[in-house]
N, C-alpha and C positions, 0 to 999 in steps of 0.2 A: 709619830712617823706612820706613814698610809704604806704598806708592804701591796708589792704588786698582784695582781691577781695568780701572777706567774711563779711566785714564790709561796705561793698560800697552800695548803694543805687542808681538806677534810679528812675525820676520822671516822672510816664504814666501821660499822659493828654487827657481824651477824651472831645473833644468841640462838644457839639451837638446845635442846634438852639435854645434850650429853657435851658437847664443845662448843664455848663461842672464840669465832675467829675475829680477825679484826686486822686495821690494816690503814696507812697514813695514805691517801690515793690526790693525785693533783687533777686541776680542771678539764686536764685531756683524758682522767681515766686510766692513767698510769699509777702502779702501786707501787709506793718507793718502798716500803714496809710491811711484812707480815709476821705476826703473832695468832697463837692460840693457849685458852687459858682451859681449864674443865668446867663449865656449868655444873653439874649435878653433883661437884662434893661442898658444896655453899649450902647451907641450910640458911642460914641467914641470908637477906637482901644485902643488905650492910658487908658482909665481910666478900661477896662476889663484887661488890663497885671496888673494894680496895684491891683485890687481887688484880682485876684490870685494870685499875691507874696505875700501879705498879708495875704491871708488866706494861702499860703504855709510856711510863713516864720516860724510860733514856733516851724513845724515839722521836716524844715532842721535844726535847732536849738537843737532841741532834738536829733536829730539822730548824732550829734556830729559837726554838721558846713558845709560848703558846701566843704569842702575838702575830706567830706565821700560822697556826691555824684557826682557819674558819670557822667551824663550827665542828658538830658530832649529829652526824646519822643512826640511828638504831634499827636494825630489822628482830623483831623478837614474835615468836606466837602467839596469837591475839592480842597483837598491837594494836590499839589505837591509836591513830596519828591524831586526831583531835582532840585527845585529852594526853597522850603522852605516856598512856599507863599498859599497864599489861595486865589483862582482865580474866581472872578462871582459867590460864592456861593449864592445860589437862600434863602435860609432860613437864611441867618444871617443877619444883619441890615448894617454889613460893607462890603461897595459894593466896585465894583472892582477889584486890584491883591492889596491882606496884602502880605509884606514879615512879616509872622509872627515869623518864626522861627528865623529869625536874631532880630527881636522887643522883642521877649520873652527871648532869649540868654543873649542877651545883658543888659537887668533888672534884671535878677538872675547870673550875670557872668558863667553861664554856659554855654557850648556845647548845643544848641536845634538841633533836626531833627523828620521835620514834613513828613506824608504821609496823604492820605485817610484813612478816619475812618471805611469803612469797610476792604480796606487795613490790617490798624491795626488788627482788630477784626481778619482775616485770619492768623496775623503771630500770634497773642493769641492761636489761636486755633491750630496752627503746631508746636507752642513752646510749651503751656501745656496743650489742651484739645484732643478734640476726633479725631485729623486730625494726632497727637503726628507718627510718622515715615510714614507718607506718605508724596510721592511727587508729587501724582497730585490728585487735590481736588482743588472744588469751594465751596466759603463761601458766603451764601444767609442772609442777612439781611433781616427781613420783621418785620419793626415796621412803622412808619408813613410814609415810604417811602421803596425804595427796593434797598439794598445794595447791593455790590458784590466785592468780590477779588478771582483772579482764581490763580492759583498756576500749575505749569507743569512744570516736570522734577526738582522739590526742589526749584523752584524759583518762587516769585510772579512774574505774571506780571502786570509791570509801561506801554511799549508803549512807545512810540518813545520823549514822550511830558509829560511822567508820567501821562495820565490820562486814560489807558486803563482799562479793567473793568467797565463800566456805565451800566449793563446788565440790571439795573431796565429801563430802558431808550430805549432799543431795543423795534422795532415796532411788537406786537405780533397776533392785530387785525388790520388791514388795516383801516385807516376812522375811526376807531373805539373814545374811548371814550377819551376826551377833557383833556387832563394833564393843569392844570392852571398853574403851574410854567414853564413849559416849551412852552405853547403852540401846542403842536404837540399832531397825536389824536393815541388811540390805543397799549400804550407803556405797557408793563407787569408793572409799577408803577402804571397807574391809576387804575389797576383790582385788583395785587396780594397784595399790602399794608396793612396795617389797613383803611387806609384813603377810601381806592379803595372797602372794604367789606361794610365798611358803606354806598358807593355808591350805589352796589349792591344792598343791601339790601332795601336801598332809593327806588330805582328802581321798584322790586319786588313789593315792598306795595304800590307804584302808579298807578303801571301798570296792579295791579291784586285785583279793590279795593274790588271783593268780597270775597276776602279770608282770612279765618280768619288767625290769627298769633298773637303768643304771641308780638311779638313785634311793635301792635298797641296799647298796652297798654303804650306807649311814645310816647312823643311829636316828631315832626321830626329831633328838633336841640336836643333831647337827645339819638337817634340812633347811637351809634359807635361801633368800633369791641367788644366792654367787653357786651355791648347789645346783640347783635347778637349770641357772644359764652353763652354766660347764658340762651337764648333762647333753643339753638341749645340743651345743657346740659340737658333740659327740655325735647326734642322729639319734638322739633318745629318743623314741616314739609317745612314751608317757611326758619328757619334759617338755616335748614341740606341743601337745595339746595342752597343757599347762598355759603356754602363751598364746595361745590359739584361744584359750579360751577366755584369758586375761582382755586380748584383744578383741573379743567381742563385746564383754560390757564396758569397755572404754569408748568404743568404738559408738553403742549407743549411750552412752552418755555424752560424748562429743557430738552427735547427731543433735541432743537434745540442745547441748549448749549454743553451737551455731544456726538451730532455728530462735536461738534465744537473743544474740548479740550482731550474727555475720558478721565475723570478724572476717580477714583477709589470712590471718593466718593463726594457728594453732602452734603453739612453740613448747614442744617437752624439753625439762630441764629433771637434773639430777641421778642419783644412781641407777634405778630402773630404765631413764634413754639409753642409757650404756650398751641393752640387749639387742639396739639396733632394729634391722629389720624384721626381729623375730617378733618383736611389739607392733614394729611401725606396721606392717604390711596387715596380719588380721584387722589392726585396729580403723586403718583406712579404709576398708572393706567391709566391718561392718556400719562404721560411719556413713559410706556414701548409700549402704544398702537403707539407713533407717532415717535417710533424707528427703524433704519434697523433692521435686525434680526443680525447682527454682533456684536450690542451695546446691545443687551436685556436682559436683566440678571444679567447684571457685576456691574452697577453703583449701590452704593447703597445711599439712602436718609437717612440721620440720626441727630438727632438733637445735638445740642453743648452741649460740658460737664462742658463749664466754665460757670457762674453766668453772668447774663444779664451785671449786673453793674460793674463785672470787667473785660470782654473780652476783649474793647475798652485799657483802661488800662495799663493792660498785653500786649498786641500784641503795644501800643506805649511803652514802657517801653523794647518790647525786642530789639527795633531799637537799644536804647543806649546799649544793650549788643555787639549785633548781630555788630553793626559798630565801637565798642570800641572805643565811645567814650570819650573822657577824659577831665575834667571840667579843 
């Protein structure tokens, strides 16, 4: 029996270090289903595919069996969408290369294909959010780390080895400030993050201890970005420089990216867009300052129009459209 396109179902899977979500979505991008399961209490590979087909199984069940769905998408850190594995990821507990996408296939008898989770997040955003008919545009993640998928001429780009795109990763301060999972110093992840605000911020009230600031009113281990913006909300003087100062090495690393691609637009996603124009505004200011005059003006910075929690999702879920494939 050939099931219609219109009754078919992909399965997004976004794996992130601490929760992977996940979610039965149809070819218009509607999610008829959401689950989430915990990533980081699995120490084994093996016993996280069984807790997600388990908690996947009532919903292929519901949806009429696994002959109504298509296939399985996977967004996971340091995806490879060419070989299907997950390679050295620094935040998850299974160390090494997973071939996930054949381990996860092969448990749900379906078709998987896995990429980069901000990968995903960028075909989410060109399949159904704010990036929808353009062809060149970079997808900025900034939640506890700094994602990226750049897209030029209608195409992501993977790189020769599927792992191009590491932008959080590029050296933005020279010597600059100590990345702990990578070891290397001055990378636009340890500044522009959430993780990298709370450092700042750290910083600021150490180094300036006569000043006042809402946000001595906490301990130092309860300092993080939700601190900082509810400071900042306030007319904090110390939390407005915080992003004031966020937003300038974002700003020239964004400078640097769009003499590097000219995309048409810059698309931030994730918890840290949240703060609004308190990011956006330094950040486009010092972007258009550390621009030739041929790129000033054009690029624009805009935030995603899909929901935090199902961009990942959606953009794994358009693989199985986008590659047709077939369970």
């Amino acid at each position: 029996m050939t099931i219609p396109i219109s009754q078919q179902y992909a399965i997004g899977i976004d794996i992130g270090g601490t929760n992977t979500k996940f979610g039965l979505v149809n070819h218009r991008g509607d999610i008829s289903y959401h689950g989430a399961i915990l990533t980081h209490k699995h120490e084994k590979i093996d016993d996280f595919i069984e807790d997600l087909y388990q908690a996947l199984e009532p919903a292929i069940n519901d949806s009429g069996g696994l002959e109504y769905i298509r296939g399985i998408g996977i967004g996971a850190p340091n995806g490879n969408i060419y070989k299907g594995t997950i390679e050295y990821a620094p935040n998850l507990r299974w160390k090494g290369i997973i071939p996930l996408a054949e381990l996860i296939g092969n448990r749900f008898n379906l078709t998987a294909r896995l990429t980069n989770d901000a990968n995903a997040a960028a075909v989410g955003e060109m399949t159904y959010g704010s990036a929808k008919g353009m062809k060149d545009f970079i997808m900025i993640t900034l939640g506890t780390g700094v994602g990226s998928g750049i897209v030029a001429n209608g195409q992501l780009i993977y790189g020769h080895d599927g792992f191009a795109g590491e932008l959080g990763h590029t050296i933005i301060i020279p010597d600059g400030r100590l990345h702990p999972g990578t070891g290397h110093k001055g990378s636009l992840e340890a500044y522009a993050s959430a993780t990298g605000v709370a450092r700042t911020a750290l910083e600021f009230l150490e180094g300036r201890p006569k000043e006042d600031s809402l946000m001595r009113n906490y301990a130092k281990e309860e300092i993080d970005s939700r601190v900082v913006y509810d400071c900042a909300m306030q007319g904090d003087a110390m939390a407005l420089e915080v992003y004031e100062f966020t937003g300038k090495v974002l700003g020239l690393a964004f400078a640097n990216f769009v003499m590097f691609s000219s995309p048409e637009a810059i698309i931030l996603f994730g918890g840290m867009a949240k703060a609004g124009d308190l990011i956006l505004k330094p950040t486009r200011e010092h972007m258009e300052k550390n621009l030739l005059p041929i790129f000033q003006n054009k690029v624009k910075i805009i935030f995603s129009e899909l929901k935090e929690a199902d961009a990942a999702i959606l953009g794994a879920s358009a693989l199985v459209w986008e590659s047709r494939l077939e369970s």
